[in-house]
C-alpha positions as CSV (number, residue, x, y, z in Angstrom):
1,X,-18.4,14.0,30.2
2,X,-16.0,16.9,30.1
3,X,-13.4,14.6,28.3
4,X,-16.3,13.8,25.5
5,X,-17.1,17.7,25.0
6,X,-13.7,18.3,24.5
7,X,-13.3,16.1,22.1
8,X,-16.3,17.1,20.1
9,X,-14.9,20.7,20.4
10,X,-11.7,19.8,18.7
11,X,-13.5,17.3,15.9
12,X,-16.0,20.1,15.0
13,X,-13.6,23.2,14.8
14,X,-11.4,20.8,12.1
15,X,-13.7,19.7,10.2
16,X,-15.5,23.1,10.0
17,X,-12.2,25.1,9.5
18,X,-11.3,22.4,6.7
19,X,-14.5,22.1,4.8
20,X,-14.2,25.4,3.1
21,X,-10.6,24.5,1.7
22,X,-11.9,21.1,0.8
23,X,-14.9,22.6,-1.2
24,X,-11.9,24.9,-3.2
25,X,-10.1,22.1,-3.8
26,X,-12.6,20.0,-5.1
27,X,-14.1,23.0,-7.0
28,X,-10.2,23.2,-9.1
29,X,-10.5,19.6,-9.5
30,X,-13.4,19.8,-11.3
31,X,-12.3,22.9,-13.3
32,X,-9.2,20.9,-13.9
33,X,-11.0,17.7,-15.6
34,X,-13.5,20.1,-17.3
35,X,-11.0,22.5,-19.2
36,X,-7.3,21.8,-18.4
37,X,-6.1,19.4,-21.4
38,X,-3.6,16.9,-21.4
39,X,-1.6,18.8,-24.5
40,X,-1.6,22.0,-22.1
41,X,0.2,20.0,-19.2
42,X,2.6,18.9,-21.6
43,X,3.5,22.3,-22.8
44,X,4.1,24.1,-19.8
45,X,6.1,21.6,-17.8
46,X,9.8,20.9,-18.8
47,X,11.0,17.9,-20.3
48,X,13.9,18.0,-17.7
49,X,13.1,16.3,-14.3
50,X,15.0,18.9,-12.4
51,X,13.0,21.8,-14.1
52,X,10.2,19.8,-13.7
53,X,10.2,19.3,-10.4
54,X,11.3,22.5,-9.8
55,X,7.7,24.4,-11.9
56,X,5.7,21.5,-9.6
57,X,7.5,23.7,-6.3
58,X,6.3,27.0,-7.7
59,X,2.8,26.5,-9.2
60,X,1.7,26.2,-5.0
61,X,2.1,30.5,-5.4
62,X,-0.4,30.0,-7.6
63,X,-2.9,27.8,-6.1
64,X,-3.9,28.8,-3.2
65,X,-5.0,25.5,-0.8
66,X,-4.1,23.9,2.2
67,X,-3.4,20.4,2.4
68,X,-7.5,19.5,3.0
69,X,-7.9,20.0,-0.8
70,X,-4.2,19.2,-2.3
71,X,-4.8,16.0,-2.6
72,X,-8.0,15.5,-4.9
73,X,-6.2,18.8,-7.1
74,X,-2.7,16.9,-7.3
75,X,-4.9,13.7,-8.2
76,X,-6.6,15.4,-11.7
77,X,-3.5,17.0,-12.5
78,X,-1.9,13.4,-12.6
79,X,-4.7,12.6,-14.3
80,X,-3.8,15.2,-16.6
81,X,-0.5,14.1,-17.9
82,X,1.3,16.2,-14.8
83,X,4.5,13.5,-14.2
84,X,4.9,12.3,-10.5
85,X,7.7,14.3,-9.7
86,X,6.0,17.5,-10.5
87,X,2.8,16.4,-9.0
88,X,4.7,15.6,-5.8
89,X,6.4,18.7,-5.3
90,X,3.5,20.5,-6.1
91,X,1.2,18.5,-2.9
92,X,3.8,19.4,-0.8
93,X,4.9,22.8,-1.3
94,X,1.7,24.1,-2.4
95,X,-0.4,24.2,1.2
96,X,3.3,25.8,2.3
97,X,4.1,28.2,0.1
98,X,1.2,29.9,-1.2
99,X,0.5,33.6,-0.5
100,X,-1.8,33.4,1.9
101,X,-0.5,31.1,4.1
102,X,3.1,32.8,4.1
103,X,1.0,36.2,5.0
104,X,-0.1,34.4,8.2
105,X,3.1,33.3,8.9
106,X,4.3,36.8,9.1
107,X,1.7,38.0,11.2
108,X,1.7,34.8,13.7
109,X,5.6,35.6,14.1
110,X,5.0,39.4,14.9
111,X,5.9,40.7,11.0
112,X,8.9,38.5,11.4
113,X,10.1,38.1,7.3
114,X,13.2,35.9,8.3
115,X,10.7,33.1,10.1
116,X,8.6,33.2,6.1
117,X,12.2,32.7,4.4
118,X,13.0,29.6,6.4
119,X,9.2,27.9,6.4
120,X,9.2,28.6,2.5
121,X,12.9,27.3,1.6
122,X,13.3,24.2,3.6
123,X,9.6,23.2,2.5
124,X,10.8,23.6,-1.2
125,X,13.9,21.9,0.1
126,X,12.1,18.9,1.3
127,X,9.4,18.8,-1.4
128,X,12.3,18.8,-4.2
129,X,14.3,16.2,-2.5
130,X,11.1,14.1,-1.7
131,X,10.1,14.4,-5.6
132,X,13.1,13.4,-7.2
133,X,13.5,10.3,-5.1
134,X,9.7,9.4,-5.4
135,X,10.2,10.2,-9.1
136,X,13.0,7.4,-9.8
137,X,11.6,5.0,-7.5
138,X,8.1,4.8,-9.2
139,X,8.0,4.8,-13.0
140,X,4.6,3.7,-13.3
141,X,1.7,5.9,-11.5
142,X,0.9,4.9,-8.1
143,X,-2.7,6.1,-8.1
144,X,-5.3,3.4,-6.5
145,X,-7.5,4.1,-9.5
146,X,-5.1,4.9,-12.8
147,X,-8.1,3.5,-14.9
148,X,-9.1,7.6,-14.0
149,X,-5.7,8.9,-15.5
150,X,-6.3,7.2,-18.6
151,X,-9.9,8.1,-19.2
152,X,-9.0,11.6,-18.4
153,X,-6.4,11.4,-21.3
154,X,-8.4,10.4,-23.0
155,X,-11.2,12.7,-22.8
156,X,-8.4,15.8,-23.1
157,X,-6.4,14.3,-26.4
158,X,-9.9,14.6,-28.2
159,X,-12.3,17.5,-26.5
160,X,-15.6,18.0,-27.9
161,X,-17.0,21.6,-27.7
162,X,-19.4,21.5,-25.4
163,X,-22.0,24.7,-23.9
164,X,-20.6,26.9,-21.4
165,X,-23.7,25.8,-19.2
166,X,-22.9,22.1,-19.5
167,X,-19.3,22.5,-19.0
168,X,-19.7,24.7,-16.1
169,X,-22.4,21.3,-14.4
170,X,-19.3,19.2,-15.7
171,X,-17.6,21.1,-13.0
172,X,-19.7,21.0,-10.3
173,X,-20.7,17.2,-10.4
174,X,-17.2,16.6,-10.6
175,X,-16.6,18.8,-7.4
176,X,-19.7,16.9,-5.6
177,X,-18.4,13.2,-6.9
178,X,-14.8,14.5,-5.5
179,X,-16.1,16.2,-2.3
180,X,-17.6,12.9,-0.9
181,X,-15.4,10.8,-1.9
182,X,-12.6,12.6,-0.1
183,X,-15.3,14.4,2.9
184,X,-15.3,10.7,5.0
185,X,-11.9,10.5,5.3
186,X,-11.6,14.0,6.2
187,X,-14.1,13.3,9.2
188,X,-12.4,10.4,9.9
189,X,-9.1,11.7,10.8
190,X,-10.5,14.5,12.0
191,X,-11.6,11.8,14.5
192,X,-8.7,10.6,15.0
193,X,-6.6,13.7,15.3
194,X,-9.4,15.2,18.3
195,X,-9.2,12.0,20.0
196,X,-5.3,12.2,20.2
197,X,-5.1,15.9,21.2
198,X,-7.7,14.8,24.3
199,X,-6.2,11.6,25.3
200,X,-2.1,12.3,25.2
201,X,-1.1,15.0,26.9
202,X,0.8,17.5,25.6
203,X,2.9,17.6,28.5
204,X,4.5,14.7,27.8
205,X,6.0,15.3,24.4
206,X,7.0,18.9,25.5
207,X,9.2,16.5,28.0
208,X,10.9,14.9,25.1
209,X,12.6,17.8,23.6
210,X,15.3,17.6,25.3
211,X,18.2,18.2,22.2
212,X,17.5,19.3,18.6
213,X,17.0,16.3,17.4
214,X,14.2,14.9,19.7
215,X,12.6,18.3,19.8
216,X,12.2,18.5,16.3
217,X,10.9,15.1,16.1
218,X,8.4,16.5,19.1
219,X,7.4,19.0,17.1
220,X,6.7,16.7,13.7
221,X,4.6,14.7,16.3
222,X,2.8,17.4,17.1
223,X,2.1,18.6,13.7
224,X,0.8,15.3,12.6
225,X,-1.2,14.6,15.8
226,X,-2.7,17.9,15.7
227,X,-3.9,18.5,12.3
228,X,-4.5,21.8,12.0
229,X,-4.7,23.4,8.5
230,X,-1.7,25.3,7.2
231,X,-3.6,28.9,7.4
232,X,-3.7,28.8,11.1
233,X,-0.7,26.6,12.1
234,X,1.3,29.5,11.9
235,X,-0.4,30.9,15.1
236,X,0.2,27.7,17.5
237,X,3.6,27.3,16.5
238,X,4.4,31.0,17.6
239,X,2.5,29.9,21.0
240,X,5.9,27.4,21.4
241,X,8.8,30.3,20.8
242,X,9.8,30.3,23.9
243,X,9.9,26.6,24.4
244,X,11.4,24.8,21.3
245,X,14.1,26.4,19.0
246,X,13.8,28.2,15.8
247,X,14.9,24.6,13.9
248,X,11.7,22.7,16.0
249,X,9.6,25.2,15.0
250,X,10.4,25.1,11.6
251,X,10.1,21.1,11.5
252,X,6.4,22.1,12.9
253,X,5.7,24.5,10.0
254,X,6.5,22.7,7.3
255,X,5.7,19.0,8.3
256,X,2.5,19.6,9.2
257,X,0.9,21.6,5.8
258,X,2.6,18.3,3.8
259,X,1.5,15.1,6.2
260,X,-0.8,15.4,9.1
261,X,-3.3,12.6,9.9
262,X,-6.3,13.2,7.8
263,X,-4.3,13.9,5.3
264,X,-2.6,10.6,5.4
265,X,-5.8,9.2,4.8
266,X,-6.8,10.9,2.0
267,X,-3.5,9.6,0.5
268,X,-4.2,6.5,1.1
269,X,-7.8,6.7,-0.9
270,X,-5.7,7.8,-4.0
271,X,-2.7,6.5,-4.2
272,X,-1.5,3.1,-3.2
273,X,0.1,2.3,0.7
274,X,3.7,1.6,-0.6
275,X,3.6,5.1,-2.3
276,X,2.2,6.9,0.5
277,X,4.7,5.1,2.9
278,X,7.6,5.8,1.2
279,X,6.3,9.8,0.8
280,X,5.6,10.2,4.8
281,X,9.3,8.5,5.4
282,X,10.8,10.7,3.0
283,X,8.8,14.2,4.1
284,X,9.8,13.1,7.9
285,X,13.6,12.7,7.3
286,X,14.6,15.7,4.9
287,X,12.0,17.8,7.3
288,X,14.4,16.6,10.4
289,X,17.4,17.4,8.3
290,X,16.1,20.3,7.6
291,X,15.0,21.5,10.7
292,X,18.6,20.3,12.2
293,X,20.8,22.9,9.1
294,X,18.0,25.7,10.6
295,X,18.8,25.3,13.9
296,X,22.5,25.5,13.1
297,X,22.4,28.6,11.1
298,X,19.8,30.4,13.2
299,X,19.7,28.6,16.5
């Protein structure tokens, strides 16, 4: 009985602490179909894949959501014009780097600006190297649904003026179509997630990190197990200071925001499994990397 509440616990304090960032990110989704055009995409981003890619890692400043709504916003952008490589930089860095998240950082750390520099560089680090390679490898969208991209195109490359009133319930039945579509698999790895945090102890991955390299890779486990949305992660991971190293902690800070469990889900409901497989391998290995060059430089 104990084991079942505590499980509940953790399943409802997700899912409540995600819906409100799944409810803004469905909400720019739908102000993305309704009024961002597919001519505006193509004049602000670069023709240049580097400069491209490197826009997608700064437009997160601007765009301020955790990774419970990236996925449905990254999704109309593509569906916008937005190339992959942009699009993917942008998903990852953007539940990372955005003010608010970076602000609790600081706090979490007790106003510590040099643990901010090194969760904001090596996630831009491992979202531009993650993009570029993604970028190569698929020249044709990976979306489940592309039939979507091209409709939105569509619609953008010939607008009609429409009422203020009927764009702004364009919107909003886009936001409700998009919140259900991506709620269930929200509370499904919310499931998933609580039932893992109840049944494996903690204990036993603590024991693991033993060197730098398995305690980082402790410390991406965690992140992914636990789930927790980027504005608050900030606080647990200060909670293991005085256990794992600066470069574990890192790995922690910036895997998590970019793949955690319902989040994987969510990109596998729009964008196909070879895509998505190829992303978490690539997020896992330049966030080790990178969690290994922090540990040397700050221990």
């Amino acid at each position: 009985m104990k084991t079942f509440l505590q499980l509940n616990t953790i399943f409802l304090s997700m899912v409540m602490e995600a819906i409100p960032f799944i409810l803004l990110g469905v909400l720019l989704s739908g102000f993305i179909q309704i009024f961002v055009t597919e001519r505006f995409i193509a004049r602000i981003m670069p023709k240049n894949r580097v400069l491209a890619t490197l826009v997608g890692c700064g437009i997160g400043l601007f765009f301020p959501s955790c990774e419970c709504g990236i996925v449905p916003i990254t999704r109309r952008l593509m569906g916008k014009g937005m190339p992959l490589h942009a699009a993917v930089a942008f998903m990852l860095t953007g539940p990372v780097i955005n003010p608010i998240v970076l602000f609790a950082t600081y706090i979490a750390f007790g106003n510590d600006w040099r643990m901010v520099g090194i969760r904001g560089f090596t996630a831009l680090g491992v979202a531009f190297c993650t993009a570029i390679i993604l970028g190569y490898m698929f020249k044709k969208t990976p979306l489940r649904f592309p039939e979507e991209s091209a409709a939105a195109i569509e619609a953008s490359v010939a607008p009609v003026r429409r009422p203020w009133g009927m764009q702004i319930k364009d919107v909003l039945s886009h936001a409700v179509d998009e919140f259900f579509s991506v709620g269930k698999y929200l509370v499904l790895g919310a499931f998933i997630a609580a039932a893992m945090q109840t049944f494996i102890p903690t204990t036993t991955l603590l024991h693991m990190g033993s060197n730098p390299v398995t305690s980082s890779l402790v410390m991406i486990g965690l992140a992914f197990t636990m789930s927790l949305c980027s504005e608050a992660d900030a606080f647990i991971a200060s909670s293991f200071r005085t256990t794992f190293s600066t470069g574990a902690l890192s790995a922690f800070l910036v895997y998590g925001p970019m793949i955690d469990i319902k989040n994987t889900l969510m990109l596998t409901a729009a964008f196909r499994g070879k895509f998505v497989a190829w992303l978490i391998g690539l997020v896992t290995v330049f966030t080790l990397i990178g969690s290994l060059i922090v540990g040397r430089l700050f221990g």
